[in-house]
N, CA, C and O atoms as a Tripos MOL2 file, in Angstrom:
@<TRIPOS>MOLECULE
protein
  200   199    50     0     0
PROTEIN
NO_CHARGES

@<TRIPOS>ATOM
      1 N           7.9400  -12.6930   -3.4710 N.3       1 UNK1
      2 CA          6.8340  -12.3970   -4.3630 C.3       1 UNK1
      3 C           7.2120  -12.7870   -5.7860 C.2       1 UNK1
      4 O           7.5930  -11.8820   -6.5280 O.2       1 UNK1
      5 N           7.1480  -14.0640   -6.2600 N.am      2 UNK2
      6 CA          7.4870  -14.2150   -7.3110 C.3       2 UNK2
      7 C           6.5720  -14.5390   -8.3350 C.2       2 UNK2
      8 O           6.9050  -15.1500   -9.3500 O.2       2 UNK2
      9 N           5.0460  -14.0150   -8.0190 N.am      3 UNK3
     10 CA          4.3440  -14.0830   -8.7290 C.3       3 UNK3
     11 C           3.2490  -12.4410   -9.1250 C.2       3 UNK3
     12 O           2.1660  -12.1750   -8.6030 O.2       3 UNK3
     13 N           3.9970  -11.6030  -10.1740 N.am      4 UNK4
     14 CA          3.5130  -10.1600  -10.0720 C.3       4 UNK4
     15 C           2.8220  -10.2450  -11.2500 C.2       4 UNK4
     16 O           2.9950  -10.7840  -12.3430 O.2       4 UNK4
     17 N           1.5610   -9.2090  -10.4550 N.am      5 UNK5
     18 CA          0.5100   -8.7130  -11.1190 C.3       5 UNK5
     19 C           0.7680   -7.2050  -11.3240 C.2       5 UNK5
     20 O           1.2930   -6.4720  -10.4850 O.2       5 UNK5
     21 N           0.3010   -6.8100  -12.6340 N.am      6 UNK6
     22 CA          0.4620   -5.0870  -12.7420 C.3       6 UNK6
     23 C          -0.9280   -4.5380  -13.2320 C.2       6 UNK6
     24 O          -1.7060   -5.0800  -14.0180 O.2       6 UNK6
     25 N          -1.0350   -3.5360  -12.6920 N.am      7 UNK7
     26 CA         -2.4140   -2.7600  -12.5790 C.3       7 UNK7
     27 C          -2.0980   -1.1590  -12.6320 C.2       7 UNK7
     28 O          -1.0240   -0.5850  -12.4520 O.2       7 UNK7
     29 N          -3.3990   -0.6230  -12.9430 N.am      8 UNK8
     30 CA         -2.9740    0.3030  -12.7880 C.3       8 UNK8
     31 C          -4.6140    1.3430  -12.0690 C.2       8 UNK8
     32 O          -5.7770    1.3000  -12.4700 O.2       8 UNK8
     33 N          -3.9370    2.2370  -10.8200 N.am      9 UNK9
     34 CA         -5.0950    2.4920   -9.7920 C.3       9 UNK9
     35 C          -5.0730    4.2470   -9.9890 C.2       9 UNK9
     36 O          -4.0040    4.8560  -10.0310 O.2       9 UNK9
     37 N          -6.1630    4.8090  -10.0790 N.am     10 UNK10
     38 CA         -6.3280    6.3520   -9.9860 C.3      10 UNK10
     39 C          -6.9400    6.6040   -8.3640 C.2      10 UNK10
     40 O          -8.0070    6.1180   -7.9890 O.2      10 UNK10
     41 N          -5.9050    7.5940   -7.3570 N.am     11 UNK11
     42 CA         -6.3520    8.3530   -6.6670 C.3      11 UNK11
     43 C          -6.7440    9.6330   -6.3890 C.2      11 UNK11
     44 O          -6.1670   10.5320   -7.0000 O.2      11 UNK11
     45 N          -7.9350   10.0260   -5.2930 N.am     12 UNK12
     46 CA         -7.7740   11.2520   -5.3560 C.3      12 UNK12
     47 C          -6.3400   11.8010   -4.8210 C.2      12 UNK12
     48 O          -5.6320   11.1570   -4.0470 O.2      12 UNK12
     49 N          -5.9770   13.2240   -5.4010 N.am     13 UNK13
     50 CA         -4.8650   14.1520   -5.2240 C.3      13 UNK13
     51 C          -4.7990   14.3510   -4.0090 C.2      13 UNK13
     52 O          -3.8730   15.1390   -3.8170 O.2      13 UNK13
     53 N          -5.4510   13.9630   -2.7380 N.am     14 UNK14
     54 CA         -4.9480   14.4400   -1.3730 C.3      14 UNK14
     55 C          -4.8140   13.0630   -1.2540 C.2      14 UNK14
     56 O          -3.7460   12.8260   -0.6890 O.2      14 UNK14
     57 N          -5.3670   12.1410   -1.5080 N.am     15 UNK15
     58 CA         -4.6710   10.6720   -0.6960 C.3      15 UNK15
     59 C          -3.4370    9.7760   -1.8940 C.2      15 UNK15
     60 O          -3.1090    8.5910   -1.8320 O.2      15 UNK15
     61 N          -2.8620   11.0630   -3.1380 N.am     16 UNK16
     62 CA         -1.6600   10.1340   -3.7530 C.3      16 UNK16
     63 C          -0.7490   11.3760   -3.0800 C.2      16 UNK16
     64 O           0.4480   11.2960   -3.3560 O.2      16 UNK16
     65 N          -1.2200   12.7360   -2.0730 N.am     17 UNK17
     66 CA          0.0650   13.3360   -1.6040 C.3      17 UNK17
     67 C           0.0260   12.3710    0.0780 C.2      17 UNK17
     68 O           0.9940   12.1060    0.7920 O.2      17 UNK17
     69 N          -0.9720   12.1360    0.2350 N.am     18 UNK18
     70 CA         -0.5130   11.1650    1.4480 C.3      18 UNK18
     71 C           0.3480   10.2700    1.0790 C.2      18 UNK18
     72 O           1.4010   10.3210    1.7160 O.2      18 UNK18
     73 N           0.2850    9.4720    0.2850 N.am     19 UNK19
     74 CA          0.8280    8.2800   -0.3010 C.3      19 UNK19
     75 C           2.3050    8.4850   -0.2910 C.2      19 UNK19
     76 O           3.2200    7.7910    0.1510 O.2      19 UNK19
     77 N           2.2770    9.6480   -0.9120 N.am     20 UNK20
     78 CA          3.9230    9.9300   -1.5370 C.3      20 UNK20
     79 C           4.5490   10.2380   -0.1900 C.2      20 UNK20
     80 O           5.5250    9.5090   -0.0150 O.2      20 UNK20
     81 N           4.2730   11.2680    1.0740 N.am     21 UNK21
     82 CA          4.5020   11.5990    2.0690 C.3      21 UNK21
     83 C           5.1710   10.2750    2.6190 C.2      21 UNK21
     84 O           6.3420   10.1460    2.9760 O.2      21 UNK21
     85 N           3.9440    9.1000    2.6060 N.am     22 UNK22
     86 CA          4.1190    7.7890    3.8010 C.3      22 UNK22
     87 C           5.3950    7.1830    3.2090 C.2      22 UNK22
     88 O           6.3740    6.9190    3.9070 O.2      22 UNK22
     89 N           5.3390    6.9890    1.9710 N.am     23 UNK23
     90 CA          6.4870    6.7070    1.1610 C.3      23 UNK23
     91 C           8.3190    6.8780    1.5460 C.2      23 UNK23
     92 O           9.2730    6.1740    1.8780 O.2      23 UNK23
     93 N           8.0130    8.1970    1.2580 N.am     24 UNK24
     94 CA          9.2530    8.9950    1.3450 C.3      24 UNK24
     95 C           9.5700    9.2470    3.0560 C.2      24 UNK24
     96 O          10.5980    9.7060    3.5540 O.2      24 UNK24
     97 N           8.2650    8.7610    3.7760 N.am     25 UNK25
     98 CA          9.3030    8.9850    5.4490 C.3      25 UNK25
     99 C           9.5970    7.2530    5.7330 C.2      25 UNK25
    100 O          10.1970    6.8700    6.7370 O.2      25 UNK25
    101 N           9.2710    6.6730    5.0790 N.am     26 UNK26
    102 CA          9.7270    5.4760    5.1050 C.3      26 UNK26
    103 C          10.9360    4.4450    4.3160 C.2      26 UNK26
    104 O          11.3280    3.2990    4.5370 O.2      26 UNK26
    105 N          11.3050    5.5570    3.2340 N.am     27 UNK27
    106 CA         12.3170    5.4180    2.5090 C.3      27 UNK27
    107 C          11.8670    3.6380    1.3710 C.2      27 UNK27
    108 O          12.3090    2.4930    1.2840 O.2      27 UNK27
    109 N          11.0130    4.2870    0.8890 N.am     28 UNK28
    110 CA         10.2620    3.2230    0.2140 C.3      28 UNK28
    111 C           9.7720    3.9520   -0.9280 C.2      28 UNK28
    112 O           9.3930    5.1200   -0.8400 O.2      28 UNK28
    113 N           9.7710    3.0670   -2.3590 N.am     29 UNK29
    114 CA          8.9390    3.6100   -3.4040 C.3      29 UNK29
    115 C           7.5920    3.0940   -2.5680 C.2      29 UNK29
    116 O           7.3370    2.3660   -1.6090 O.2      29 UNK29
    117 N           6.6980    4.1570   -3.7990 N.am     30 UNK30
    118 CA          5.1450    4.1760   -3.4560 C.3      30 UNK30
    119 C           4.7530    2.8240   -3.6080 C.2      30 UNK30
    120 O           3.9060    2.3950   -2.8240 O.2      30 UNK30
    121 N           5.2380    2.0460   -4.5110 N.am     31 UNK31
    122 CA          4.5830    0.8420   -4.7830 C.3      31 UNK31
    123 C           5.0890    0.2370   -3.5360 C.2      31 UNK31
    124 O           4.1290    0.0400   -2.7900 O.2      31 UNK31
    125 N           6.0940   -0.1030   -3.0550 N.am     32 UNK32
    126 CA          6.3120   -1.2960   -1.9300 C.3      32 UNK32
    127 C           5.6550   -0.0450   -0.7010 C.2      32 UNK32
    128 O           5.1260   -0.6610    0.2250 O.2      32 UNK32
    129 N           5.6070    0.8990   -0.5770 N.am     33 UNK33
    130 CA          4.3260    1.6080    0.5390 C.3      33 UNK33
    131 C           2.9690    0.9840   -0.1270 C.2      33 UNK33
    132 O           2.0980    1.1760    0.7210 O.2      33 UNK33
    133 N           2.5830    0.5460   -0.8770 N.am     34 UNK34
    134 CA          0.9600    0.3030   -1.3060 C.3      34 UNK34
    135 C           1.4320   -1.2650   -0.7020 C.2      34 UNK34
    136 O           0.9310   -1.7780    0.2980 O.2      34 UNK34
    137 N           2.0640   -1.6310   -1.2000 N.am     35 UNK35
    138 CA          2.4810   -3.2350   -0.8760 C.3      35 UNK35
    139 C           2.1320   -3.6060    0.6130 C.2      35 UNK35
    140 O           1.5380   -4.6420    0.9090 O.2      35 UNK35
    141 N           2.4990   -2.7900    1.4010 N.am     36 UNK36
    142 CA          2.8330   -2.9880    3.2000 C.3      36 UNK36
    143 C           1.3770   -2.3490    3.4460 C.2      36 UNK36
    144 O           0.5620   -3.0460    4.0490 O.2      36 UNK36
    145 N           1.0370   -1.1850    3.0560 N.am     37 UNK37
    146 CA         -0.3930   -1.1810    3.5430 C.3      37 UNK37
    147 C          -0.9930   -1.8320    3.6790 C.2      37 UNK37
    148 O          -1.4740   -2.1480    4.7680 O.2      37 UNK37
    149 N          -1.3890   -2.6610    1.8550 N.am     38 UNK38
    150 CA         -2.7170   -3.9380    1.9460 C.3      38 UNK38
    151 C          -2.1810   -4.9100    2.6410 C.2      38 UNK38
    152 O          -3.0030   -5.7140    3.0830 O.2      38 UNK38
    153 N          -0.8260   -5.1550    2.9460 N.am     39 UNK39
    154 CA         -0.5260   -6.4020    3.3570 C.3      39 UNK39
    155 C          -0.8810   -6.1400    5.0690 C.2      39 UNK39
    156 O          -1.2260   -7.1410    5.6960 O.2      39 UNK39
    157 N          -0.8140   -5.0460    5.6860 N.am     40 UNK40
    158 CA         -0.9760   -5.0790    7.6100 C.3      40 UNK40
    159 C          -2.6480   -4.9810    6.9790 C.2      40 UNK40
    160 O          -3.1950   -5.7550    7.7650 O.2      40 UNK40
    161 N          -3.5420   -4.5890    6.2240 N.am     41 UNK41
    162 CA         -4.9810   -4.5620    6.4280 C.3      41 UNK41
    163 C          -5.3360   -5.8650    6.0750 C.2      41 UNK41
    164 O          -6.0620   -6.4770    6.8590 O.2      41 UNK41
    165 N          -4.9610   -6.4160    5.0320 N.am     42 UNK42
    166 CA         -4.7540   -8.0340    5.0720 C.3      42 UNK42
    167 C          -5.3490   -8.6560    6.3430 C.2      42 UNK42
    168 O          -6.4490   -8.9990    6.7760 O.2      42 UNK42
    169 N          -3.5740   -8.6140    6.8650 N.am     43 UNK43
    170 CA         -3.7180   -9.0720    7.7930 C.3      43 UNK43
    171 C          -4.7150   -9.1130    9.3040 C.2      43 UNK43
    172 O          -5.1410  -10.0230   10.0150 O.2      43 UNK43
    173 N          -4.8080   -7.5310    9.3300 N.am     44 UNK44
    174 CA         -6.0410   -7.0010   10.2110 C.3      44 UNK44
    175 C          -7.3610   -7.5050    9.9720 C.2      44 UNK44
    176 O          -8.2440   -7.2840   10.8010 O.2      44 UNK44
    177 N          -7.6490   -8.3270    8.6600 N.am     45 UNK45
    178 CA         -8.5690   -8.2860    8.4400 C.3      45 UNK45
    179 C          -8.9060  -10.1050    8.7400 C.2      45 UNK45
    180 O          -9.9870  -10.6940    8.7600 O.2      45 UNK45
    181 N          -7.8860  -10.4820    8.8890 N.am     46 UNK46
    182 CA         -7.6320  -11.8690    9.1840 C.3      46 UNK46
    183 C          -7.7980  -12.2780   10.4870 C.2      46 UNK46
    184 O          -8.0560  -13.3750   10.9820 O.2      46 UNK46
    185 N          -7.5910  -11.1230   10.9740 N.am     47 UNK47
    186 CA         -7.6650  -11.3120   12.6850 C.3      47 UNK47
    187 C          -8.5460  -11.0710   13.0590 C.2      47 UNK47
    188 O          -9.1020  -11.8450   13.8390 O.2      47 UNK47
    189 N          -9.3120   -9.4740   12.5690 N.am     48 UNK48
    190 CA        -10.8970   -9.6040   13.1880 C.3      48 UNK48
    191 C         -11.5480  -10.9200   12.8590 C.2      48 UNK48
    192 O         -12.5150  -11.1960   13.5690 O.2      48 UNK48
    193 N         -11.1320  -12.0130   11.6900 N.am     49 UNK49
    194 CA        -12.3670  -13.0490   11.2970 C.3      49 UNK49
    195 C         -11.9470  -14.2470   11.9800 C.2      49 UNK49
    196 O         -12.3230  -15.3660   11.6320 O.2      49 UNK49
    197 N         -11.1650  -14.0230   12.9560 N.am     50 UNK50
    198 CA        -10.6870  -15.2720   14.1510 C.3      50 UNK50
    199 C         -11.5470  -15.2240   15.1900 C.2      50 UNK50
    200 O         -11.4120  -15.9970   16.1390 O.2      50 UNK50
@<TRIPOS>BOND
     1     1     2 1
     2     2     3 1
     3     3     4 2
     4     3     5 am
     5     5     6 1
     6     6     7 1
     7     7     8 2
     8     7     9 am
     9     9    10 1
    10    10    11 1
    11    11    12 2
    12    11    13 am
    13    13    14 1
    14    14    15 1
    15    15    16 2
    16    15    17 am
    17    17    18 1
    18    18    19 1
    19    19    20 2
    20    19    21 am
    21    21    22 1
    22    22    23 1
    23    23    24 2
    24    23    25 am
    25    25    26 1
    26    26    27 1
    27    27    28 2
    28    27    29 am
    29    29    30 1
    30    30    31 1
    31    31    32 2
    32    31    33 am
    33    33    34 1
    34    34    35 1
    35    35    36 2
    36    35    37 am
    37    37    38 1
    38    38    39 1
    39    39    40 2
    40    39    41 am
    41    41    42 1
    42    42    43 1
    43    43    44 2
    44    43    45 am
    45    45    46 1
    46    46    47 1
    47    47    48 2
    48    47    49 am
    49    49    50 1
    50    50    51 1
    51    51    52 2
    52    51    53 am
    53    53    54 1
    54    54    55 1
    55    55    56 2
    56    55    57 am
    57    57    58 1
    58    58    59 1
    59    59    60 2
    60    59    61 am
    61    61    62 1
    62    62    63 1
    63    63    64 2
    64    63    65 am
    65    65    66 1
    66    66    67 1
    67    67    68 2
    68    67    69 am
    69    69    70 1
    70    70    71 1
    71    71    72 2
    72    71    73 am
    73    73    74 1
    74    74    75 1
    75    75    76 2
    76    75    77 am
    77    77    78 1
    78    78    79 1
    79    79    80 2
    80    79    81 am
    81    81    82 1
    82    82    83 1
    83    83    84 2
    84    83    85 am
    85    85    86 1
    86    86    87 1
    87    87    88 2
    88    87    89 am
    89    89    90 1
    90    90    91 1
    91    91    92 2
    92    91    93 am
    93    93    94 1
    94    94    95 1
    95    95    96 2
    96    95    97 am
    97    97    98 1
    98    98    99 1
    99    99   100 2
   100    99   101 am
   101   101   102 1
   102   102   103 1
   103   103   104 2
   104   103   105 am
   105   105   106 1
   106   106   107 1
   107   107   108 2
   108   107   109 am
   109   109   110 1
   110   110   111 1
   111   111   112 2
   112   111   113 am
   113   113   114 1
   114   114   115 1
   115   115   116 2
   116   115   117 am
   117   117   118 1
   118   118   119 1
   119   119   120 2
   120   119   121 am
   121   121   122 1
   122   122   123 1
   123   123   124 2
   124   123   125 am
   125   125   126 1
   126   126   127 1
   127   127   128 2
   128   127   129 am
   129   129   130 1
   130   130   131 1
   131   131   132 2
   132   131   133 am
   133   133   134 1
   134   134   135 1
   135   135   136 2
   136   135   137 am
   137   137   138 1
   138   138   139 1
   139   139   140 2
   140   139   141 am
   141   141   142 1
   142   142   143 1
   143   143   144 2
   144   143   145 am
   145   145   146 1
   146   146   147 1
   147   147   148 2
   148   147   149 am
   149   149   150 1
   150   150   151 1
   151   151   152 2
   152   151   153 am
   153   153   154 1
   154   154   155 1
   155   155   156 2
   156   155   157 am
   157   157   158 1
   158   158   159 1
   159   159   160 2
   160   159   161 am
   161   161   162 1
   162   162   163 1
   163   163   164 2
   164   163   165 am
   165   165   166 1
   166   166   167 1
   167   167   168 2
   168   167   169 am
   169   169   170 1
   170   170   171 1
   171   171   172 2
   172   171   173 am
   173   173   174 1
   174   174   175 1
   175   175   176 2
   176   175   177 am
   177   177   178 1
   178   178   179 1
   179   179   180 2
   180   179   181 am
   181   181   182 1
   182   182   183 1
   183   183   184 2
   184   183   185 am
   185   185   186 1
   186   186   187 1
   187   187   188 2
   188   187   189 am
   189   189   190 1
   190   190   191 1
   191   191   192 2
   192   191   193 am
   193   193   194 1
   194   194   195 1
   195   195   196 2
   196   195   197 am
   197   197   198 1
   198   198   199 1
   199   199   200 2
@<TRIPOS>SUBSTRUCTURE
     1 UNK1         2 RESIDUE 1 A UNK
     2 UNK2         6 RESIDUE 1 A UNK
     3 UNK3        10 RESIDUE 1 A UNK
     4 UNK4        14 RESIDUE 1 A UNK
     5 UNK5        18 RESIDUE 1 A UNK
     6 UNK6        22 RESIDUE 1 A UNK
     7 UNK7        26 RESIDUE 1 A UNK
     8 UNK8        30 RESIDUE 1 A UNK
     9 UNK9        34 RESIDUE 1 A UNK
    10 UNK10       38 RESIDUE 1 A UNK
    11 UNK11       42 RESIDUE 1 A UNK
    12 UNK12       46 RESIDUE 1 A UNK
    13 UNK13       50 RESIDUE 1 A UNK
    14 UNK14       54 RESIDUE 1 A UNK
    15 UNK15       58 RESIDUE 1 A UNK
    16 UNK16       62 RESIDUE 1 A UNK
    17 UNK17       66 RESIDUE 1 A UNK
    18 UNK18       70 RESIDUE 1 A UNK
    19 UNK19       74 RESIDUE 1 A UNK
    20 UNK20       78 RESIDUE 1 A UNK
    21 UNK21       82 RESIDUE 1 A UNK
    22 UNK22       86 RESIDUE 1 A UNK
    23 UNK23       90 RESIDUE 1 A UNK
    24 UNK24       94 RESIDUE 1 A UNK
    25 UNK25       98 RESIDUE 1 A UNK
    26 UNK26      102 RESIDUE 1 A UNK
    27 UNK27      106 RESIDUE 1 A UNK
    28 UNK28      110 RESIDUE 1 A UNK
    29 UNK29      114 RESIDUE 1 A UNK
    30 UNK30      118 RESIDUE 1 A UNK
    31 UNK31      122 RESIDUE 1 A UNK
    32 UNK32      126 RESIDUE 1 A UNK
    33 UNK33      130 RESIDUE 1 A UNK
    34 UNK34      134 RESIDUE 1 A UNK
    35 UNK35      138 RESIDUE 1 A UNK
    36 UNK36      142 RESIDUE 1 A UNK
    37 UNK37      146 RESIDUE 1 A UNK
    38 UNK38      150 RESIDUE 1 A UNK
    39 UNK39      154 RESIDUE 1 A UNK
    40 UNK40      158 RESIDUE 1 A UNK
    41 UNK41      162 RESIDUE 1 A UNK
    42 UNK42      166 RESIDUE 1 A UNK
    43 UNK43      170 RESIDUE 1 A UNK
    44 UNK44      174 RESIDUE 1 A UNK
    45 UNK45      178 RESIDUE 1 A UNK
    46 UNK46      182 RESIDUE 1 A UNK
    47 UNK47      186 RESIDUE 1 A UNK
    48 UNK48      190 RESIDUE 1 A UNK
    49 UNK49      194 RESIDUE 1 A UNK
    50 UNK50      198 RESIDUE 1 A UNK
């Protein structure tokens, strides 16, 4: 990824304690957990349009 964009996103308080949860059982900051999310829905989303 050598091309970064920075933003900045407000969630609701039950889906940034999900967030942090998915995070931390995955041994990942939140940002590379946001990273892998959009990237498998991405992808999911690539496949339904095949």
């Amino acid at each position: 990824m050598s091309d970064l964009a920075r933003t900045q996103v407000r969630f609701p308080g039950e889906l940034m304690e999900w967030l942090k949860q998915q995070a931390r059982e995955q041994n990942r900051s939140m940002n590379a957990q946001l990273v892998e999310i959009i990237q498998q829905a991405k992808g999911k989303a690539k496949n339904e349009q095949a």
